[in-house]
C-alpha positions as CSV (number, residue, x, y, z in Angstrom):
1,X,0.0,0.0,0.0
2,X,1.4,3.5,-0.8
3,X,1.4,5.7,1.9
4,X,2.1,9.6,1.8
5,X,4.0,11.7,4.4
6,X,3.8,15.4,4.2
7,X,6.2,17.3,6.1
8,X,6.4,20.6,7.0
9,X,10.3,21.6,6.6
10,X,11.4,24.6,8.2
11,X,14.1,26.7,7.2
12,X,18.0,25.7,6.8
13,X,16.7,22.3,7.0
14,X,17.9,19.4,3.9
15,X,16.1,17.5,2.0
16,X,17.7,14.5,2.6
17,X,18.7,12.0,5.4
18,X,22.7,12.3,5.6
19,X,25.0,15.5,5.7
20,X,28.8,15.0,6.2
21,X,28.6,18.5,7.6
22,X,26.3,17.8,10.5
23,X,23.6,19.6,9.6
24,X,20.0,19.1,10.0
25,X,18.4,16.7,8.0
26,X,15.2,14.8,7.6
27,X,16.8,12.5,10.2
28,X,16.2,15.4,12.5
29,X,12.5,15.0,11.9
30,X,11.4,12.0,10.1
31,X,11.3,8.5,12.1
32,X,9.3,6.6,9.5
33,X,11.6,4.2,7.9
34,X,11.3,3.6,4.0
35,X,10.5,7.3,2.8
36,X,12.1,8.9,0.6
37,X,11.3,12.7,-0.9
38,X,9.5,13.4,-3.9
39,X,10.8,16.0,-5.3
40,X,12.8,18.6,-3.6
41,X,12.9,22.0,-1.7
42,X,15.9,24.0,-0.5
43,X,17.6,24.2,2.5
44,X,16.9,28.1,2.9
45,X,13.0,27.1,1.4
46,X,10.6,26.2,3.8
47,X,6.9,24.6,4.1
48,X,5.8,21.2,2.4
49,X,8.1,18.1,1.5
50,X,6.3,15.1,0.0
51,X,7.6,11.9,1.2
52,X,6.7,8.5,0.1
53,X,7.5,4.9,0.7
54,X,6.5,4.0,-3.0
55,X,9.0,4.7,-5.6
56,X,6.6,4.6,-8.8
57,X,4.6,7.7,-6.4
58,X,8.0,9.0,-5.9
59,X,8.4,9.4,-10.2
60,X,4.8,10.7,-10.4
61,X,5.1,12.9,-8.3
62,X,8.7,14.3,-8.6
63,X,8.6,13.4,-12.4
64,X,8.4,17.0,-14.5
65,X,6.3,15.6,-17.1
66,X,3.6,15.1,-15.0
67,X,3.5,18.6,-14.1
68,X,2.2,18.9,-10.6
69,X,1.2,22.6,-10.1
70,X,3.4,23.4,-6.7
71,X,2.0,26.7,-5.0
72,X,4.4,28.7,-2.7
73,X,3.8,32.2,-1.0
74,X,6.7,34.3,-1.3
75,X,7.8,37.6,0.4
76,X,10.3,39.6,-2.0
77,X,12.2,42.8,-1.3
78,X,9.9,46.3,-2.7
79,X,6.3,46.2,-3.1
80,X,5.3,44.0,-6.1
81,X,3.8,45.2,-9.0
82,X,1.0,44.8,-11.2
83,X,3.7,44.8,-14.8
84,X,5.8,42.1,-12.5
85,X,3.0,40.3,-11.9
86,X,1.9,40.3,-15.3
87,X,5.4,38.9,-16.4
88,X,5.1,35.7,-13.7
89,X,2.3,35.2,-15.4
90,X,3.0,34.9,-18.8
91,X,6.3,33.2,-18.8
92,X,10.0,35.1,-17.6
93,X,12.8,34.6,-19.4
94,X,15.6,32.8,-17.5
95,X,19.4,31.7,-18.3
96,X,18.1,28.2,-18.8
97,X,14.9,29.2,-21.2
98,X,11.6,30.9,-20.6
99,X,9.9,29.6,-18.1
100,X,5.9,28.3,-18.2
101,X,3.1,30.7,-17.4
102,X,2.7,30.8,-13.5
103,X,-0.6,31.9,-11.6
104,X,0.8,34.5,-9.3
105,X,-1.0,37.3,-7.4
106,X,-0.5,39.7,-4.6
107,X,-1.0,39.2,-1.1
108,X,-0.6,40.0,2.1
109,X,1.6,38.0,4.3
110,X,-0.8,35.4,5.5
111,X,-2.1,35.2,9.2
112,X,-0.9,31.4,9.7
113,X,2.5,32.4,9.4
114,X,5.2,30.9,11.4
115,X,8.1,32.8,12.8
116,X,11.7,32.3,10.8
117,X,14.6,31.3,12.0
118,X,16.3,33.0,11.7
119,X,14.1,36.0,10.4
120,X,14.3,37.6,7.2
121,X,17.1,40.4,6.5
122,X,14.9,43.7,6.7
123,X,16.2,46.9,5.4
124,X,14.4,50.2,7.1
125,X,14.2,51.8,3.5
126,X,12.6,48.9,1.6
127,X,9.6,47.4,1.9
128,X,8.9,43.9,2.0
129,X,5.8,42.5,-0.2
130,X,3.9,39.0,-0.7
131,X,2.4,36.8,-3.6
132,X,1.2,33.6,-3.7
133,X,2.8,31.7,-6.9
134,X,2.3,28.6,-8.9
135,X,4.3,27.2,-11.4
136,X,4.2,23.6,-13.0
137,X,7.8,23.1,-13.5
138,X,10.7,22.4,-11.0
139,X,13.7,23.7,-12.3
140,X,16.4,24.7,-9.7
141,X,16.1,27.5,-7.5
142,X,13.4,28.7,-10.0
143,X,10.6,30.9,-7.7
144,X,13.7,33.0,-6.7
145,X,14.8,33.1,-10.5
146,X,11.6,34.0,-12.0
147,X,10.9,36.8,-8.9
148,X,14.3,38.3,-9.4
149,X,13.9,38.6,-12.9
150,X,10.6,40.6,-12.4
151,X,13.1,43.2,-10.0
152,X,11.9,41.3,-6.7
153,X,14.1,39.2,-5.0
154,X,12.6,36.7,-2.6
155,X,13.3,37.3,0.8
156,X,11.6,34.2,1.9
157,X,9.4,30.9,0.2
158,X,7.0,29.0,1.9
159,X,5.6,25.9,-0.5
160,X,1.7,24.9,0.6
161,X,1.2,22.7,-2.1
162,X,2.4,20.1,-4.5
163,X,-0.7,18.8,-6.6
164,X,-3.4,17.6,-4.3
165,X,-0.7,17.6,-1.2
166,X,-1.6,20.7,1.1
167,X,0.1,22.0,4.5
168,X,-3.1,22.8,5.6
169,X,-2.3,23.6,9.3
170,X,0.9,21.0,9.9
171,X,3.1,22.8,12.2
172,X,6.7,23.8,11.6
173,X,8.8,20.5,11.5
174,X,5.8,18.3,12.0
175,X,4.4,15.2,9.4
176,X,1.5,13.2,9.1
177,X,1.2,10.0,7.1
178,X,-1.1,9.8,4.6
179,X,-2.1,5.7,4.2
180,X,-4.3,4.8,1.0
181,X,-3.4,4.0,-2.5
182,X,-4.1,5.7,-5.5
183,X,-3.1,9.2,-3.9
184,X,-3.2,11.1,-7.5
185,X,-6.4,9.6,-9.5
């Protein structure tokens, strides 16, 4: 039976089980032996990881082709713009191609929130703003890409979903196993 673990990785945490550094891990967090990501998220990323214990889930979900919408909120330096905006949404040019329409929109930072550690670097003089992004592609580092190209670096990323996976209210370094087959029909 395929089971599901969604994990709610906080910030300077990796995405996998080993470091020859010594720092935190999955280990740190995740006790359920056979799991493995799907799919990625960077240490300075936070919010949901996708585990599984079923490697053919593992390729669906991870798998590009089967483009999984992923949905982060993001809070970039300067107040975002309607032009930026407009740009996330039809497709930004980056060093590796153009990248695939997104759904993006502003926001304001949302009232579930978590505290970072450690927080965000604030500058007195520049504002900080929010938008909640969705893209269908996973190439490498590419919601901070695709908001610096726009003129709005992120300052911090939060992923809430990954195709029908939500956070929904998992606290900060918490999981919960999902058991049932048949987790994306």
């Amino acid at each position: 039976m395929s089971s599901v673990l969604l994990f709610n990785k906080p910030f300077n945490v990796l995405c996998q089980f080993t470091d020859d550094l010594g720092r935190e891990t999955l280990a740190d967090f995740i006790k359920n032996p056979g799991f493995y990501a799907a799919g990625r998220l960077d240490r300075d990323s936070e919010g949901l990881l996708v585990l599984t214990n079923d490697g053919q889930l593992q390729h669906q979900i991870s798998d590009p082709k089967h483009k999984l919408p992923k949905t982060y909120w993001v809070q970039v330096e300067g107040q975002i713009d309607s032009t930026a905006i407009d740009k996330l949404c039809k497709g930004v040019v980056l060093k590796d191609g153009l990248t695939k329409p997104a759904q993006a929109q502003a926001t304001s930072e949302p009232d579930w929130l978590w505290p970072r550690n450690p927080p965000i670097r604030e500058r007195q003089s520049i504002p900080t703003s929010w938008l909640k992004l969705t893209i269908t592609e996973g190439r490498n580092r590419q919601v901070r890409r695709m908001t610096a190209a726009v003129g709005f670096p992120t300052l911090r990323l939060i992923r809430t979903q990954v195709g029908p996976f939500k956070l929904d209210g998992l606290a900060l370094g918490q999981s919960q196993l999902i058991k049932q087959t048949n987790l994306l029909k």
